[in-house]
Structure formats: structure tokens, C-alpha cells
VOZAZA-588491 format. One line per field, with one value per residue (C-alpha): residue in one letter; residue number from 1; x, y, z; chain. Coordinates in nm, 2 decimals, decimal comma. Each point is the difference from the previous one (the first is absolute). Layout:
VOZAZA-588491
code [A | ...]
pos [NUM | ...]
px [X | ...]
py [Y | ...]
pz [Z | ...]
unit [A | ...]
This chain:
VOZAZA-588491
code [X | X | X | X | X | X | X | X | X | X | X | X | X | X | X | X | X | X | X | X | X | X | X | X | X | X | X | X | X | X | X | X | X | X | X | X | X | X | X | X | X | X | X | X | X | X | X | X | X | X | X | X | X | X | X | X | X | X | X | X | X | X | X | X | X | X | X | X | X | X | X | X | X | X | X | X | X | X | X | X | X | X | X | X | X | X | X | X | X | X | X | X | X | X | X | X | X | X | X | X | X | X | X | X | X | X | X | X | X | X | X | X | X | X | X | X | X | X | X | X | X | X | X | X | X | X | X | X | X | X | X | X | X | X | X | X | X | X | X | X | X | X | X | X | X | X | X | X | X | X | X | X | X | X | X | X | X | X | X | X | X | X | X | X | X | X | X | X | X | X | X | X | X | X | X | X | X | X | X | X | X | X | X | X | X | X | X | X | X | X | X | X | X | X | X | X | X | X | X | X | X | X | X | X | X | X | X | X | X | X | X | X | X | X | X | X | X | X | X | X | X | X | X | X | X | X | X | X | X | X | X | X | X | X | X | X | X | X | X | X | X | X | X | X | X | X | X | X | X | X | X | X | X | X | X | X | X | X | X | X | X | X | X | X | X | X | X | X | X | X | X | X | X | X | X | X | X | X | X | X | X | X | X | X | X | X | X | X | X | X | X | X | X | X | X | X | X | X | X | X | X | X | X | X | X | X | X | X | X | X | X | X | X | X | X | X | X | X | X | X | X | X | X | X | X | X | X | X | X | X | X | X | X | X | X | X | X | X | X | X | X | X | X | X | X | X | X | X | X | X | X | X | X | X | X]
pos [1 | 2 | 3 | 4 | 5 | 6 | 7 | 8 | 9 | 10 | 11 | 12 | 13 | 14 | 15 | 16 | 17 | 18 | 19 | 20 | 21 | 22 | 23 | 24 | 25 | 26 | 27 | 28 | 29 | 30 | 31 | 32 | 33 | 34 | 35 | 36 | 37 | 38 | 39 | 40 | 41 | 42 | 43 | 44 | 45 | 46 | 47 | 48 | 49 | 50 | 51 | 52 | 53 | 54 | 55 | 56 | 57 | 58 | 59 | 60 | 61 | 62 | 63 | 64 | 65 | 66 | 67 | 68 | 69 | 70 | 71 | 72 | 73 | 74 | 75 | 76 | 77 | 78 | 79 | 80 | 81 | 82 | 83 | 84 | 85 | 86 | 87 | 88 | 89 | 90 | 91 | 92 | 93 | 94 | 95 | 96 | 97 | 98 | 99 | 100 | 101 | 102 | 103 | 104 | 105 | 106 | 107 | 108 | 109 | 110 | 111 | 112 | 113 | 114 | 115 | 116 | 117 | 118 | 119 | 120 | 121 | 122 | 123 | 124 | 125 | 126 | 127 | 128 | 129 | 130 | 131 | 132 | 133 | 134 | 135 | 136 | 137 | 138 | 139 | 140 | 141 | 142 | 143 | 144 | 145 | 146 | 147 | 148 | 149 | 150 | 151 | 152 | 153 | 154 | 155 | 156 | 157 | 158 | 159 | 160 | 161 | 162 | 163 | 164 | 165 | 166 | 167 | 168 | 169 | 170 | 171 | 172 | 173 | 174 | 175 | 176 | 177 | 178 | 179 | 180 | 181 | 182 | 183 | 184 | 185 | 186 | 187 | 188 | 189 | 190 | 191 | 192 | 193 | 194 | 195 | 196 | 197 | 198 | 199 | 200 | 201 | 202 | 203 | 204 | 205 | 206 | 207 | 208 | 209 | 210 | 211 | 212 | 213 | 214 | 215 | 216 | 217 | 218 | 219 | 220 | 221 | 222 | 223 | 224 | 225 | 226 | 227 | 228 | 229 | 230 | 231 | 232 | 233 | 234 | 235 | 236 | 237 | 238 | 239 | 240 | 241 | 242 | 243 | 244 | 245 | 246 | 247 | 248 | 249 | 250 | 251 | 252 | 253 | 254 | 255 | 256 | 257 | 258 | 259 | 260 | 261 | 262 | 263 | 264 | 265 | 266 | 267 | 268 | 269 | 270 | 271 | 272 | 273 | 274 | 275 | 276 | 277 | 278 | 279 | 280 | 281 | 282 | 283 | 284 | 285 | 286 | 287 | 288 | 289 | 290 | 291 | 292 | 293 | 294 | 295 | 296 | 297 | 298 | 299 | 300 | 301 | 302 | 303 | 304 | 305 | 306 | 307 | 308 | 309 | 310 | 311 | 312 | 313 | 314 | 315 | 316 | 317 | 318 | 319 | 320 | 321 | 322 | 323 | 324 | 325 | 326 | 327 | 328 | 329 | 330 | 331 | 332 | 333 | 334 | 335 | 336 | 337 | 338 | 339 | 340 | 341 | 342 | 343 | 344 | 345 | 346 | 347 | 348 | 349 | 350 | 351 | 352 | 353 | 354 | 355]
px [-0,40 | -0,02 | 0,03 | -0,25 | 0,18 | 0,04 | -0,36 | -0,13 | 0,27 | -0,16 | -0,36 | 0,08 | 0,14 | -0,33 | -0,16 | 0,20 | 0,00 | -0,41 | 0,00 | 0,05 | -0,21 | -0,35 | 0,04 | 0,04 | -0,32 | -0,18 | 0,10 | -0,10 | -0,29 | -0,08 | 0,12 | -0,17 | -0,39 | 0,19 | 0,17 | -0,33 | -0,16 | 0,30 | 0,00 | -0,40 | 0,04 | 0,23 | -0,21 | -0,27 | 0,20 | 0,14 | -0,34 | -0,13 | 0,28 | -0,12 | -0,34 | 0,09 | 0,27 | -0,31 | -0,23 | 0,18 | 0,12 | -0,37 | -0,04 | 0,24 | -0,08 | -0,35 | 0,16 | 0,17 | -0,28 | -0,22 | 0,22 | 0,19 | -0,26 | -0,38 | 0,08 | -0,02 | 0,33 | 0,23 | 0,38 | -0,07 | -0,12 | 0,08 | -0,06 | -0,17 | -0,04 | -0,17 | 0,20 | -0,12 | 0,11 | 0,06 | -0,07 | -0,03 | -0,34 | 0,24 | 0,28 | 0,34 | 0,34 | 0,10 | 0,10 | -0,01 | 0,07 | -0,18 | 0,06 | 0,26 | 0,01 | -0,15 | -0,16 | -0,32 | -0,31 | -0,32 | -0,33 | 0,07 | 0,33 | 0,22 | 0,22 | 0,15 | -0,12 | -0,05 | 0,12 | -0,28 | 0,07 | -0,23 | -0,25 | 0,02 | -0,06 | -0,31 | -0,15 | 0,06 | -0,11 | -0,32 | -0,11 | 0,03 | -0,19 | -0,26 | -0,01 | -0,04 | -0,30 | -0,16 | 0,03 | -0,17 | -0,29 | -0,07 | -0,05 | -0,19 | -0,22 | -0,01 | -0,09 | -0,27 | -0,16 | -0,04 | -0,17 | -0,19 | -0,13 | -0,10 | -0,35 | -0,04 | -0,05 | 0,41 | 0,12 | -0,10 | -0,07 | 0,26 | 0,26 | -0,09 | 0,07 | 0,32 | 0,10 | -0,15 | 0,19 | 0,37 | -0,04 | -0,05 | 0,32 | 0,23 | -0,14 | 0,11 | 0,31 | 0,07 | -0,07 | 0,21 | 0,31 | -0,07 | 0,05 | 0,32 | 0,11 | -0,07 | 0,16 | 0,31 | -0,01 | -0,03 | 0,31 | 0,23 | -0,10 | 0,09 | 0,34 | 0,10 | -0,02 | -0,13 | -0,05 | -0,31 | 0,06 | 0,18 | 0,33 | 0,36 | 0,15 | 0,16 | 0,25 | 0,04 | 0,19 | -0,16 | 0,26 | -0,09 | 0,04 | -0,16 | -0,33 | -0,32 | -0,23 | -0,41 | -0,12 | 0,34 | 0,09 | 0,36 | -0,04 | -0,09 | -0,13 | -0,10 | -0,33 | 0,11 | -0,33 | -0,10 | 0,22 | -0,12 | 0,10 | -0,05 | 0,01 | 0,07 | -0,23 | 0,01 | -0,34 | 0,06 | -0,09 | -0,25 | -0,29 | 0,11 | 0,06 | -0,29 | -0,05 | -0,04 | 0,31 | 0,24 | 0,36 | 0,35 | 0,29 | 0,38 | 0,17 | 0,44 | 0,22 | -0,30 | -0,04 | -0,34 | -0,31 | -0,27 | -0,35 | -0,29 | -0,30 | -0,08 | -0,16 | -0,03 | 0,04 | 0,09 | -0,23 | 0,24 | 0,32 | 0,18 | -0,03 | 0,27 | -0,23 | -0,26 | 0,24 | -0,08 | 0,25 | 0,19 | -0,37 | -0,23 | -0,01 | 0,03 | 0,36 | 0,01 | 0,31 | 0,08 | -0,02 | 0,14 | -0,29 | 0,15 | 0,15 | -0,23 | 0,12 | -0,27 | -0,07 | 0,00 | -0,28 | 0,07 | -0,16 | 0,04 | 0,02 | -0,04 | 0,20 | -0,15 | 0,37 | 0,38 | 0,18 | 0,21 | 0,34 | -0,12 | 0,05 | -0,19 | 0,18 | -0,22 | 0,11 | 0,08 | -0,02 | -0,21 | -0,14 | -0,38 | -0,25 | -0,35 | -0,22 | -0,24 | -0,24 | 0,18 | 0,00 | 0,27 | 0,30 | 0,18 | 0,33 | 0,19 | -0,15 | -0,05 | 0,45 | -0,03 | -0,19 | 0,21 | 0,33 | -0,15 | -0,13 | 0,30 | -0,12 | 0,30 | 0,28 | 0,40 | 0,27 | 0,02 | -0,38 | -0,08 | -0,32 | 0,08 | -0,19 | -0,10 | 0,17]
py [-14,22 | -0,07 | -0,35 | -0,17 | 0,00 | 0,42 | 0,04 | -0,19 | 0,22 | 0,36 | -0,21 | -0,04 | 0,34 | 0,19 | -0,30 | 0,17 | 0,37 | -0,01 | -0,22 | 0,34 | 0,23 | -0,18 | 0,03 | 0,36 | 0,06 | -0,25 | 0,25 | 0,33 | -0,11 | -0,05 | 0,33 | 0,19 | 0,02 | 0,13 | 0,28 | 0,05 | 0,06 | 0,24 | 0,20 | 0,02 | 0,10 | 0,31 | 0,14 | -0,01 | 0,18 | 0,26 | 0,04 | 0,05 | 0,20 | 0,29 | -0,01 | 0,05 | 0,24 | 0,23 | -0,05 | 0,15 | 0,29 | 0,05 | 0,02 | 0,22 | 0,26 | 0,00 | 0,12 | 0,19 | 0,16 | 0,02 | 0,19 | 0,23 | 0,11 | -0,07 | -0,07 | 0,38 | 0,09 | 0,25 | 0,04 | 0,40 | 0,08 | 0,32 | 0,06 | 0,36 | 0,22 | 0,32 | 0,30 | 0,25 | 0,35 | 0,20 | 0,41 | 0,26 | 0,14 | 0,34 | 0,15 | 0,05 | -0,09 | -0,37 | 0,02 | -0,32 | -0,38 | -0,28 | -0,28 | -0,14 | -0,20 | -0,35 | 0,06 | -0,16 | 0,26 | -0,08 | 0,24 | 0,32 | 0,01 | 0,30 | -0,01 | 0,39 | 0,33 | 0,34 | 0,31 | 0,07 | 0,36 | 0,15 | -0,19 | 0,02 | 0,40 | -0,06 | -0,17 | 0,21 | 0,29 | -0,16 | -0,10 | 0,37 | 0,09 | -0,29 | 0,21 | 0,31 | -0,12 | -0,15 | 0,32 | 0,20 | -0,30 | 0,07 | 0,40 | 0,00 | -0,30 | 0,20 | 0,36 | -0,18 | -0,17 | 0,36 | 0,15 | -0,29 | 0,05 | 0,35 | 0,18 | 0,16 | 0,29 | -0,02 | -0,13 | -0,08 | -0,33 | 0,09 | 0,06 | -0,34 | -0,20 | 0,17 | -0,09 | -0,36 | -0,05 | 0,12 | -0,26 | -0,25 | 0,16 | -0,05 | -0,37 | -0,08 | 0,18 | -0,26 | -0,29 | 0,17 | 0,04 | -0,39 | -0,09 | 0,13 | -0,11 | -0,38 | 0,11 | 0,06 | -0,26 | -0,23 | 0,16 | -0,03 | -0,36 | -0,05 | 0,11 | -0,35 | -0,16 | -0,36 | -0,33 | -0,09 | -0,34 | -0,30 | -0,08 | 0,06 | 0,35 | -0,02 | 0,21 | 0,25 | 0,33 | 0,20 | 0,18 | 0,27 | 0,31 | -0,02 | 0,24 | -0,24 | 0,15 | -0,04 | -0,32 | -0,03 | -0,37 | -0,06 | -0,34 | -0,38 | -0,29 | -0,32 | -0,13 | -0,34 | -0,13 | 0,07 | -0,25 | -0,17 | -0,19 | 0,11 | -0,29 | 0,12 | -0,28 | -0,13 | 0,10 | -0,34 | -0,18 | 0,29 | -0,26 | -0,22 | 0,32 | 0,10 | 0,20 | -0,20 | -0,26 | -0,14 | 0,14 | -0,10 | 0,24 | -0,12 | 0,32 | -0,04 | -0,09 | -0,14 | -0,40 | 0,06 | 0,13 | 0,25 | -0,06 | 0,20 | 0,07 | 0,18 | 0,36 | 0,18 | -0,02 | 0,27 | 0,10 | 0,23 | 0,04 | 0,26 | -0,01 | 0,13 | 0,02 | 0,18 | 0,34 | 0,23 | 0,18 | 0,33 | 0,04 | -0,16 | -0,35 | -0,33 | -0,05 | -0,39 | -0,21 | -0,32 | -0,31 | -0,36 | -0,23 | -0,31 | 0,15 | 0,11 | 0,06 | -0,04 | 0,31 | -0,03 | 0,10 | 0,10 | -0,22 | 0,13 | -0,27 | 0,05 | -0,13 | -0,23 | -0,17 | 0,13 | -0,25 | 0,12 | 0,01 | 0,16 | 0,35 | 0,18 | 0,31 | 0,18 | -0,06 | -0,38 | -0,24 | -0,30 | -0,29 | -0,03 | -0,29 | 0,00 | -0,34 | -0,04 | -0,19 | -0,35 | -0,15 | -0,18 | -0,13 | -0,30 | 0,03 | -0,02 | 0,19 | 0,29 | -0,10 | 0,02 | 0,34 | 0,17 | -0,12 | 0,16 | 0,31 | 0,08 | -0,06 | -0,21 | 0,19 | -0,08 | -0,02 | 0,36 | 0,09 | 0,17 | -0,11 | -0,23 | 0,21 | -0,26 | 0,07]
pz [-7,85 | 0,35 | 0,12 | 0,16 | 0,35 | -0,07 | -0,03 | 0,32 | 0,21 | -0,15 | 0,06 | 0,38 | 0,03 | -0,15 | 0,29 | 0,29 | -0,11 | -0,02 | 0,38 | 0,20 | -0,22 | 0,05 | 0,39 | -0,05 | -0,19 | 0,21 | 0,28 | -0,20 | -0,08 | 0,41 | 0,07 | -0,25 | 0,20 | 0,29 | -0,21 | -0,13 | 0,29 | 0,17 | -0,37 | 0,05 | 0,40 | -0,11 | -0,26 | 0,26 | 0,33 | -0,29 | -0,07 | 0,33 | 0,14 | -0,32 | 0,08 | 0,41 | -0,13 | -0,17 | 0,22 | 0,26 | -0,28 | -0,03 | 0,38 | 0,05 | -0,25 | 0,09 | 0,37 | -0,13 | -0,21 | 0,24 | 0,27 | -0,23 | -0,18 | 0,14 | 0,34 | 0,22 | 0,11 | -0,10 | 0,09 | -0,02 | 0,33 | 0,25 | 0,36 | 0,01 | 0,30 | 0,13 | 0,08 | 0,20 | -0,05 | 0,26 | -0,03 | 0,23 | 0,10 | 0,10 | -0,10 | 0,21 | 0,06 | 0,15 | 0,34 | 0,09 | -0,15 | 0,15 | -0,21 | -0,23 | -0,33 | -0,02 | 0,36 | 0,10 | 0,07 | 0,08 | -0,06 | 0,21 | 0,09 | -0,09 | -0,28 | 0,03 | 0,18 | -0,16 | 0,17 | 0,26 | 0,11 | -0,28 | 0,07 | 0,37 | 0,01 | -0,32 | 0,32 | 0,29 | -0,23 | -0,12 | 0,38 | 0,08 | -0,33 | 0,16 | 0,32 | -0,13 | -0,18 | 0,29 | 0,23 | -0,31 | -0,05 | 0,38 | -0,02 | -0,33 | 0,16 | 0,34 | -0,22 | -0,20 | 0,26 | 0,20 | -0,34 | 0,01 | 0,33 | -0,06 | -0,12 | -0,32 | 0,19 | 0,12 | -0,35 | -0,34 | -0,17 | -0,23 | 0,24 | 0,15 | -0,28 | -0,10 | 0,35 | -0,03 | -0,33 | 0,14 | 0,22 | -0,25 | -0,18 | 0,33 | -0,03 | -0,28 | 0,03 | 0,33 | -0,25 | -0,28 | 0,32 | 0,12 | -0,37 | -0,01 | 0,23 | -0,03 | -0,28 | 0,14 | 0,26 | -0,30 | -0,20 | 0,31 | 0,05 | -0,41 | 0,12 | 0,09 | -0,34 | 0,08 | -0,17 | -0,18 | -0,05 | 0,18 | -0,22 | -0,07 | -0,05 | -0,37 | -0,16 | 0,29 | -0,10 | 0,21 | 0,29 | 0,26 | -0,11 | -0,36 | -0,06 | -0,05 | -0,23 | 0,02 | -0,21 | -0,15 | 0,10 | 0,17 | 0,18 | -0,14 | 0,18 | -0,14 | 0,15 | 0,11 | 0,00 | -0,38 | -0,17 | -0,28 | -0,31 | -0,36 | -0,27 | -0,38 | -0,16 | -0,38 | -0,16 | -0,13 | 0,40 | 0,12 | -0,11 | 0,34 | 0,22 | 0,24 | 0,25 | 0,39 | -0,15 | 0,20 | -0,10 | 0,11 | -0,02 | 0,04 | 0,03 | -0,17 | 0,36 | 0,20 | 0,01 | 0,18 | -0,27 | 0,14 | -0,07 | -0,09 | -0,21 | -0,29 | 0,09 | -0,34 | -0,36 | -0,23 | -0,25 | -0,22 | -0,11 | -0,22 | -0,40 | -0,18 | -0,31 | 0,16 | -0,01 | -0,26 | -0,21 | -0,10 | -0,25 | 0,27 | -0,18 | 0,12 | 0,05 | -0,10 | 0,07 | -0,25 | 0,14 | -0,12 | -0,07 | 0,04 | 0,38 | 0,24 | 0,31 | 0,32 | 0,17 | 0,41 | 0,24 | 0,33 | 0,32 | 0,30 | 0,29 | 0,35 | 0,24 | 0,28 | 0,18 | 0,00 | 0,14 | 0,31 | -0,18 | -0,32 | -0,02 | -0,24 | -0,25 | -0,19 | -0,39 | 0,05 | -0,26 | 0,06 | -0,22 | 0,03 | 0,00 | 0,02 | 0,08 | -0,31 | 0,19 | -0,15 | 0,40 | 0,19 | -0,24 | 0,09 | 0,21 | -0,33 | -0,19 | 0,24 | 0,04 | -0,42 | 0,01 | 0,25 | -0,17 | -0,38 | 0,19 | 0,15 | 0,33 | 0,15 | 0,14 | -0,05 | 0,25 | -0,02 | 0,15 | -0,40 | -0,15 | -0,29 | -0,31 | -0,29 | -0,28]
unit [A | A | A | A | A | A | A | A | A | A | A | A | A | A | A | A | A | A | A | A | A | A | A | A | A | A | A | A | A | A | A | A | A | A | A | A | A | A | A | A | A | A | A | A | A | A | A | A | A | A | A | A | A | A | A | A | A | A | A | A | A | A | A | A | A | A | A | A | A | A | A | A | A | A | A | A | A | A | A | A | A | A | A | A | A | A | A | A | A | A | A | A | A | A | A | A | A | A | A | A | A | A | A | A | A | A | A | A | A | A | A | A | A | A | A | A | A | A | A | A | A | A | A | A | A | A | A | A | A | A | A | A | A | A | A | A | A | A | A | A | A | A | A | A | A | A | A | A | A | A | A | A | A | A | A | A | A | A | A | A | A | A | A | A | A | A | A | A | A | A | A | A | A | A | A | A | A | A | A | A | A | A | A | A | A | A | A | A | A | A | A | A | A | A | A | A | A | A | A | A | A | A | A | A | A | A | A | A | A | A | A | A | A | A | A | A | A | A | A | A | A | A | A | A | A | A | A | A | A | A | A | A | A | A | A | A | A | A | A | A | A | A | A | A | A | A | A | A | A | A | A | A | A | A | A | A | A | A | A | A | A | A | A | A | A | A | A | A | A | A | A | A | A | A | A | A | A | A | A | A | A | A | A | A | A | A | A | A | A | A | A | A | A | A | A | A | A | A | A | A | A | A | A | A | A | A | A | A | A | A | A | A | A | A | A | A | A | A | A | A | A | A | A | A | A | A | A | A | A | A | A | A | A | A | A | A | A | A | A | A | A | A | A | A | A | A | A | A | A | A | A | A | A | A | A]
């Protein structure tokens, strides 16, 4: 047993080891409403900082809803031109070569000239025939007009109208001869083979010496002032096309967009299915029903500006957007719209297609 003396030395000790402890959990327990509150304060930003985080998810796939697949604008756009052909009004051989490829030429100028010579003497020859014809007009008028002038008793009635009407033949044989030869006249002048339309001589192999055949073409030139722009539009956003719309092209290599306005829609487009067979039946392809792919319409949009350092190339690509009638957009989210439409431009000067 321990001794009396043994057992007030374990007393004190328990005394001093339970001294430093109660501080401790006085302390705890002043701490713990301030850990409370920072514990509750955490819960609350992780909170908020998940709903901000889906709200602007939601935001940002409604943009992106809205522009890739209501919103009218289509990646699949073409500059188109019109090219006139030139042909020959008369045949011949090339003498001469008056312009070269890629040249400017403006309504009237020559582009080559036919042989003349032919055509020369078909003139000469149908201003004698024109002569000829007049001096005969003039002795059938003068013979008729002295028949004329005579009695029955001199000469018969009938022998005045068969004078009468020769005259009338020699007439209209001088109209037949000044046919011809306007005729002529106008074939020679055909010999220089001219421009009918102010543009850009394309694709030239033409060279002197080649035979140029009647209505057989042999010369291009783009008309410069025809350009225009067709869009290749998902059926899907033809609900927000119309015709009168604003419309902004940004052509791949250009920072600077043209502008315009929608002329035309097309109101058909091929059917595959609509071919018959071998047996005359329907020839119906199988489709997926759970894949539909959108057709595209054709718009056709006028041009109204180029800017001064664009030039325009038949055949290139452009991305199209057409005003819906939604009004002005603020300055960041026009910035937005143009950066998801590919309407910004790299270091490079290429149109920056959305993927």
C-alpha cells in the first residue's frame, strides 16, 4: 500500500497535469464560432462560384446555339461572275492580235481582226450591183412614163401596164442591191471582232493566224461589273433569310468585309430521288432517320462596296452574314460574333473559319 506521503505526491501531480489542459479548451471553445463561420463562408463561395460557373455555360451555349445553328450565316459562300463569250459574226483567218491575257477592255474596243480582203471585194461588187440597178430603175421609169403619156390610139392599155410594172420590178431590184450591200458593209465592219462588255480578257489562246469560225466562241472576258456573291444556306436558317437584308461578306486573305444586300432566293434545287429508274420507277435512296443532314439553298447577294484593296476572283470562298433584323449589338458582342463567325483575321491576312 502506498503511504500516505506517496498518495499526496500522485494527488498534486494529476493537480498540475489537468492546470494546462483547461486553458486549452477554454481557448477551443473561443475559437470554434469563428471556424464556424469561415467553414459556413466556403460552402457559400463554392456554391456561388457553381452557379456563376453554369450560368455562364448556359450563356454560352445559347450563343453558341443561336449563331451556329438559327442565326443566317453560312461559311459556304462563292464569288460568281459573268463571262462573256466572244464569237465571230464571220468567218476568216486572224490577222491581227489586239489584246493580250488579263488585259483591261472596255465595251467596243477590238480584241482581234479577221482577214478583211474577202469582205472588202463582197463590197465593191455589191456597190456596182447597186449601180447597175439604179441606171436600170431610171430607163424602165423613163420607158413607162413615155407609155404613159401616150393615147390608146399609139399604144395599148396592156402594154402600159406591162411597162408600168417593170418599173416597179427595177425598184425593187434597187432595194434588193441596197440590202446587200448594207449587208456587206456590215460583214466587213464584223471583221474587227470587238468587246461587248467592259472586263478582263481571260484564258486567251487565241494567236494570229488561227481560222475563226461563225458563232463558234474563241475569246473570254469576265464582265467586271457583274460580280456577285452566292451563299449555300442551311434549310435549317432560311426562316431568317429575306430578300432587301443587309449581308456582310469577308472574302479568305482580305481583313476588310464587303457589303451588300440580298437580291434573290432560290426556289429549287436538284432531287436525287426525283430520278426515275432503269423500269421508270421512283429511284429511292435510304436514308438514316436519326441523321438528317440540312439541304442548302442558294442566295444570291448583290454587291453594293469593294473596298479599294480587295480584289475580287470569281470562285472565291467567303463566309456570309445576313442582318435578321435583331438591331445594333453591343461593341462586345458584335467583337463576340465576328470572333465565332470567323470574321477576324490572323497575322497572316486569312479569314479565321469557326471551327
Amino acid at each position: 500500500m502506498k503511504t500516505d506521503e506517496a498518495a499526496r505526491r500522485d494527488a498534486e501531480e494529476e493537480v498540475a497535469e489537468d492546470e494546462p489542459r483547461a486553458p486549452r479548451e477554454a481557448a477551443r471553445s473561443t475559437k470554434s464560432p469563428r471556424a464556424g463561420r469561415r467553414l459556413r463562408f466556403g460552402r457559400a463561395l463554392r456554391l456561388t462560384a457553381t452557379a456563376a460557373i453554369l450560368i455562364l455555360a448556359a450563356l454560352a451555349a445559347t450563343i453558341v446555339w443561336q449563331f451556329y445553328v438559327t442565326a443566317p450565316w453560312t461559311r459556304d459562300g462563292r464569288v460568281r461572275v459573268q463571262v462573256a463569250n466572244i464569237a465571230p459574226q464571220v468567218s476568216g483567218s486572224i490577222v491581227a492580235l489586239k489584246v493580250e491575257d488579263n488585259q483591261e477592255v472596255k465595251v467596243g474596243d477590238v480584241l482581234y481582226v479577221i482577214d478583211p480582203f474577202d469582205f472588202e471585194v463582197a463590197v465593191t461588187s455589191a456597190e456596182a450591183e447597186m449601180k447597175n440597178r439604179e441606171a436600170d430603175l431610171q430607163v424602165k421609169q423613163a420607158q413607162a412614163a413615155r407609155r404613159a403619156a401616150l393615147s390608146t390610139v399609139s399604144t395599148s392599155v396592156e402594154e402600159k401596164q406591162q411597162y408600168a410594172g417593170t418599173a416597179k420590178i427595177a425598184e425593187a431590184a434597187l432595194d434588193t442591191a441596197k440590202a446587200q450591200l448594207a449587208q456587206a458593209k456590215k460583214n466587213l465592219e464584223r471583221t474587227q471582232v470587238r468587246s461587248t462588255v467592259n472586263g478582263r480578257v481571260t484564258n486567251l489562246l487565241l494567236r494570229v493566224g488561227d481560222f475563226a469560225s461563225t458563232g463558234t466562241a474563241n475569246m473570254r472576258v469576265i464582265d467586271t461589273d457583274s460580280f456577285w456573291v452566292d451563299g449555300y444556306f442551311e434549310e435549317t436558317k432560311m426562316a431568317h433569310v429575306h430578300v432587301g437584308a443587309a449581308a456582310e461578306m469577308a472574302l479568305m486573305g482580305y481583313a476588310s468585309p464587303l457589303h451588300g444586300t440580298v437580291e434573290s432566293l432560290t426556289l429549287g434545287i436538284s432531287t436525287a430521288n426525283a430520278a426515275p429508274s432503269t423500269q421508270g420507277l421512283p429511284n429511292v435512296d435510304p436514308v438514316y432517320t436519326w441523321v438528317r443532314l440540312a439541304q442548302r439553298v442558294p442566295v444570291r447577294i448583290r454587291i453594293a462596296s469593294v473596298p479599294p484593296e480587295v480584289t475580287l476572283v470569281a470562285g472565291m470562298t467567303a463566309t456570309v452574314v445576313i442582318e435578321d433584323g435583331a438591331g445594333h449589338r453591343p461593341a462586345w458582342a458584335e467583337a463576340l460574333r465576328r470572333w465565332v463567325l470567323g470574321m477576324t483575321h490572323g497575322s497572316d491576312g486569312a479569314a479565321l473559319a469557326p471551327r
